[in-house]
N, C-alpha and C positions, 0 to 999 in steps of 0.2 A: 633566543631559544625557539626552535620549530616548534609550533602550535599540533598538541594533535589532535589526531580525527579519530572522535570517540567512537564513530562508527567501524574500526577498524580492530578494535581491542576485542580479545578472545573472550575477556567479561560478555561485553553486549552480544557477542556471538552466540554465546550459550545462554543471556538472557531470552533472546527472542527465539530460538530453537524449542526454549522452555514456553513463551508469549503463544509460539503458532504450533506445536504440537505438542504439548499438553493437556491434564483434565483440566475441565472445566471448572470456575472455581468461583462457589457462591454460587452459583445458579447461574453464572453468564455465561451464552454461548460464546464459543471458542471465536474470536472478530473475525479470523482470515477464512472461516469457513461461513460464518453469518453474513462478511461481506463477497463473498462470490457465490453464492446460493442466491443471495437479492441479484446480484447485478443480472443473473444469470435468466433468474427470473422476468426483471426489466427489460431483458432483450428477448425475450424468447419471441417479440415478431420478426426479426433479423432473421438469416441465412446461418449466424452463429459459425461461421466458418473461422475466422480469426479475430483473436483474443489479444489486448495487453495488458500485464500488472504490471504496474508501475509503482516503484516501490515497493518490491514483490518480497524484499529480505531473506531469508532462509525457505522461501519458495512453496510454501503451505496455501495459497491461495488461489497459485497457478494451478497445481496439480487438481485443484478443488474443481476452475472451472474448465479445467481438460474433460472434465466429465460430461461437460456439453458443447464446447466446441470442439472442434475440427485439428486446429493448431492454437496452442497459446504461447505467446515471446513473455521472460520475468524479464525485469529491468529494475535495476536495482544501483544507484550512486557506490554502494562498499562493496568492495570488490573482495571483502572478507566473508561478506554474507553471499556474495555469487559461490566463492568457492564451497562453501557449507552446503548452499542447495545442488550444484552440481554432485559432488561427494555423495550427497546423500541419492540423487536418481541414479549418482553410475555404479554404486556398490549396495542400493537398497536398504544403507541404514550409514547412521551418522550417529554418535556420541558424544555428549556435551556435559558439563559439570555445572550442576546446579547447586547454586547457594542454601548452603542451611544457617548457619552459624556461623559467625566472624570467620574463622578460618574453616569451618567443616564446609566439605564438599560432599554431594553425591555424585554419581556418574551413574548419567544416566542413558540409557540404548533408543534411539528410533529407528524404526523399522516400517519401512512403503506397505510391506503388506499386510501393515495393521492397520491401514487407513483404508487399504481398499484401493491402491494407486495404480495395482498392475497395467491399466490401460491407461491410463490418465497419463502416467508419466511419458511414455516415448513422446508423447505429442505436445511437450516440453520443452523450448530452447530456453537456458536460462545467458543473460548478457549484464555484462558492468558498460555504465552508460549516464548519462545527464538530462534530465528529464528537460531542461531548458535549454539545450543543446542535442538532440537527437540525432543520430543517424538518419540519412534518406532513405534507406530501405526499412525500416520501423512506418509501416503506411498500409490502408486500403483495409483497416480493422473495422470489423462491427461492433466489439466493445473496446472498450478503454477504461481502465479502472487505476485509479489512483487514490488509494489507502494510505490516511495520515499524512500525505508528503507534501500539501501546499503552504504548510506552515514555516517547513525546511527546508525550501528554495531562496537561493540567493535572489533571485529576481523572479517572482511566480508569473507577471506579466506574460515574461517570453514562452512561458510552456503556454498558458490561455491562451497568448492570442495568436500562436499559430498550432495550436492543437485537433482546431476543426480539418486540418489539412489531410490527417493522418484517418483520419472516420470516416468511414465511405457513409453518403446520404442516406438519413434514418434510422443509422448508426448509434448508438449510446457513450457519453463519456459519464460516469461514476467517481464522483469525487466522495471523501472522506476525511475528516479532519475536527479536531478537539480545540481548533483555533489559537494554540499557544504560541501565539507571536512571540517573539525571544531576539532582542537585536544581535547575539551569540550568533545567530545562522539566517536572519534576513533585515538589513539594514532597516531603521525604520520607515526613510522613505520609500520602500516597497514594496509596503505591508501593504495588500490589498483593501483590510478593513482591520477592526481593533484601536481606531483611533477615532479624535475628534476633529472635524476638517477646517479652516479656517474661516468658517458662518458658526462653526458650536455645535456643528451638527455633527451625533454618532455614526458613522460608519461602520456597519455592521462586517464581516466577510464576505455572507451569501447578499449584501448588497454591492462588492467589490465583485463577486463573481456574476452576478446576473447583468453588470456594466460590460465586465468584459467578456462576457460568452452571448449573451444573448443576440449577438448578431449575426451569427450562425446556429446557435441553438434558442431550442425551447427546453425550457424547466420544466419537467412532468411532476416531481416530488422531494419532499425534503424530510428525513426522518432521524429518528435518533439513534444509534447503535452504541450497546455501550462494548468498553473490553476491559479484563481486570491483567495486570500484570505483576508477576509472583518477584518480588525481590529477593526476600530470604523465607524461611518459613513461616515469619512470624512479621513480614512488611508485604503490602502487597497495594497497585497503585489501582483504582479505580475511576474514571474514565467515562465520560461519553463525547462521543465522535459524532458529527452530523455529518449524513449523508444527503447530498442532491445528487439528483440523475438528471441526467441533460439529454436532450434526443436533436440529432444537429438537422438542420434543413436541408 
């Protein structure tokens, strides 16, 4: 039987459309907007001219940091979530059915110009793509932001260690991630960190990433972001994601 790709189901679809433009809930800010407003911030000694999210999903965090760059590319592995954010920049609203109740649904309306996206959006390409396999033209950015997605790489190696290629010098890459290693979506000989190496010694993540980044980059900072995610009205998942910023040499 074909294995499938949960990322591809109209469920998660309308999860994460609910995840990045929704209220906020409990007091956490909205992640896709907390994590491009820092990154944005991070860079603000850059030129700020070109932008990537990676792992951009239903596209609430590109349009976020259109707001200070020039051009942003989303990049995004499901090609279900590209079609969602495209949908929603070419017709300025998109519709999704949120969970309330075993079978209750709401339907719910997004609309760009409740966020404020008039400008942000044309300066938007959104692309289905492999973060460990990238296009040669995905190159020459001042940020690079990758929200939650090192944990759900088949192999995280190959985006690290040739991701400084893609950063123009002094450049920022923004990583994000809750570290939930899962051999489900990255064997575990590939797990960066989360394990114990054969001395006994813990292997942390940000000591797998600072192995493999730090010979082109410097670590400026390491912080905590949290995100809640609404399941049904009465499930809801809560979350913290650490963020490191990297400034490449």
């Amino acid at each position: 039987m074909k294995e499938t790709n949960i990322y591809e189901t109209d469920e998660l679809v309308s999860q994460y459309c609910d995840f990045q433009y929704s209220d906020e809930y409990f007091g956490v800010m909205n992640f896709a907007k907390a994590c491009a407003q820092k990154a944005a911030e991070y860079s603000k000694s850059t030129q700020r001219k070109r932008a990537l999210d990676l792992g951009c999903a239903t596209g609430r965090a590109s349009f976020e940091l259109a707001r200070f760059f020039d051009h942003v590319d989303g990049i995004d592995y499901s090609q279900a979530f590209i079609d969602a954010a495209v949908e929603l920049q070419k017709n300025s609203r998109i519709r999704y059915a949120q969970n309330a109740e075993g079978e209750f649904k709401k339907q719910i309306l997004i609309e760009l110009d409740a966020y404020d996206f008039q400008e942000s959006s044309p300066k938007v390409a959104f692309f289905q793509g492999d973060a460990c396999n990238l296009a040669p033209e995905f190159k020459e950015y001042d940020l690079i932001m990758a929200t939650n997605l090192i944990d759900r790489l088949y192999q995280p190696q190959l985006f690290l260690n040739t991701i400084h290629e893609r950063i123009n010098t002094g450049g920022f890459l923004v990583l994000t991630s809750p570290y939930t290693w899962l051999e489900e979506y990255t064997q575990k000989k590939f797990w960066i960190g989360g394990y114990v190496d054969e001395n006994g010694r813990e292997v942390s993540t940000l000591d797998g990433l600072t192995k493999l980044l730090s010979p082109n980059f410097e670590l400026i900072t390491v912080e905590d972001v949290p995100f809640v995610i609404r399941e049904t009205a009465r499930k809801f998942q809560h979350t913290i994601s650490q963020m490191s910023v990297w400034k490449k040499r």
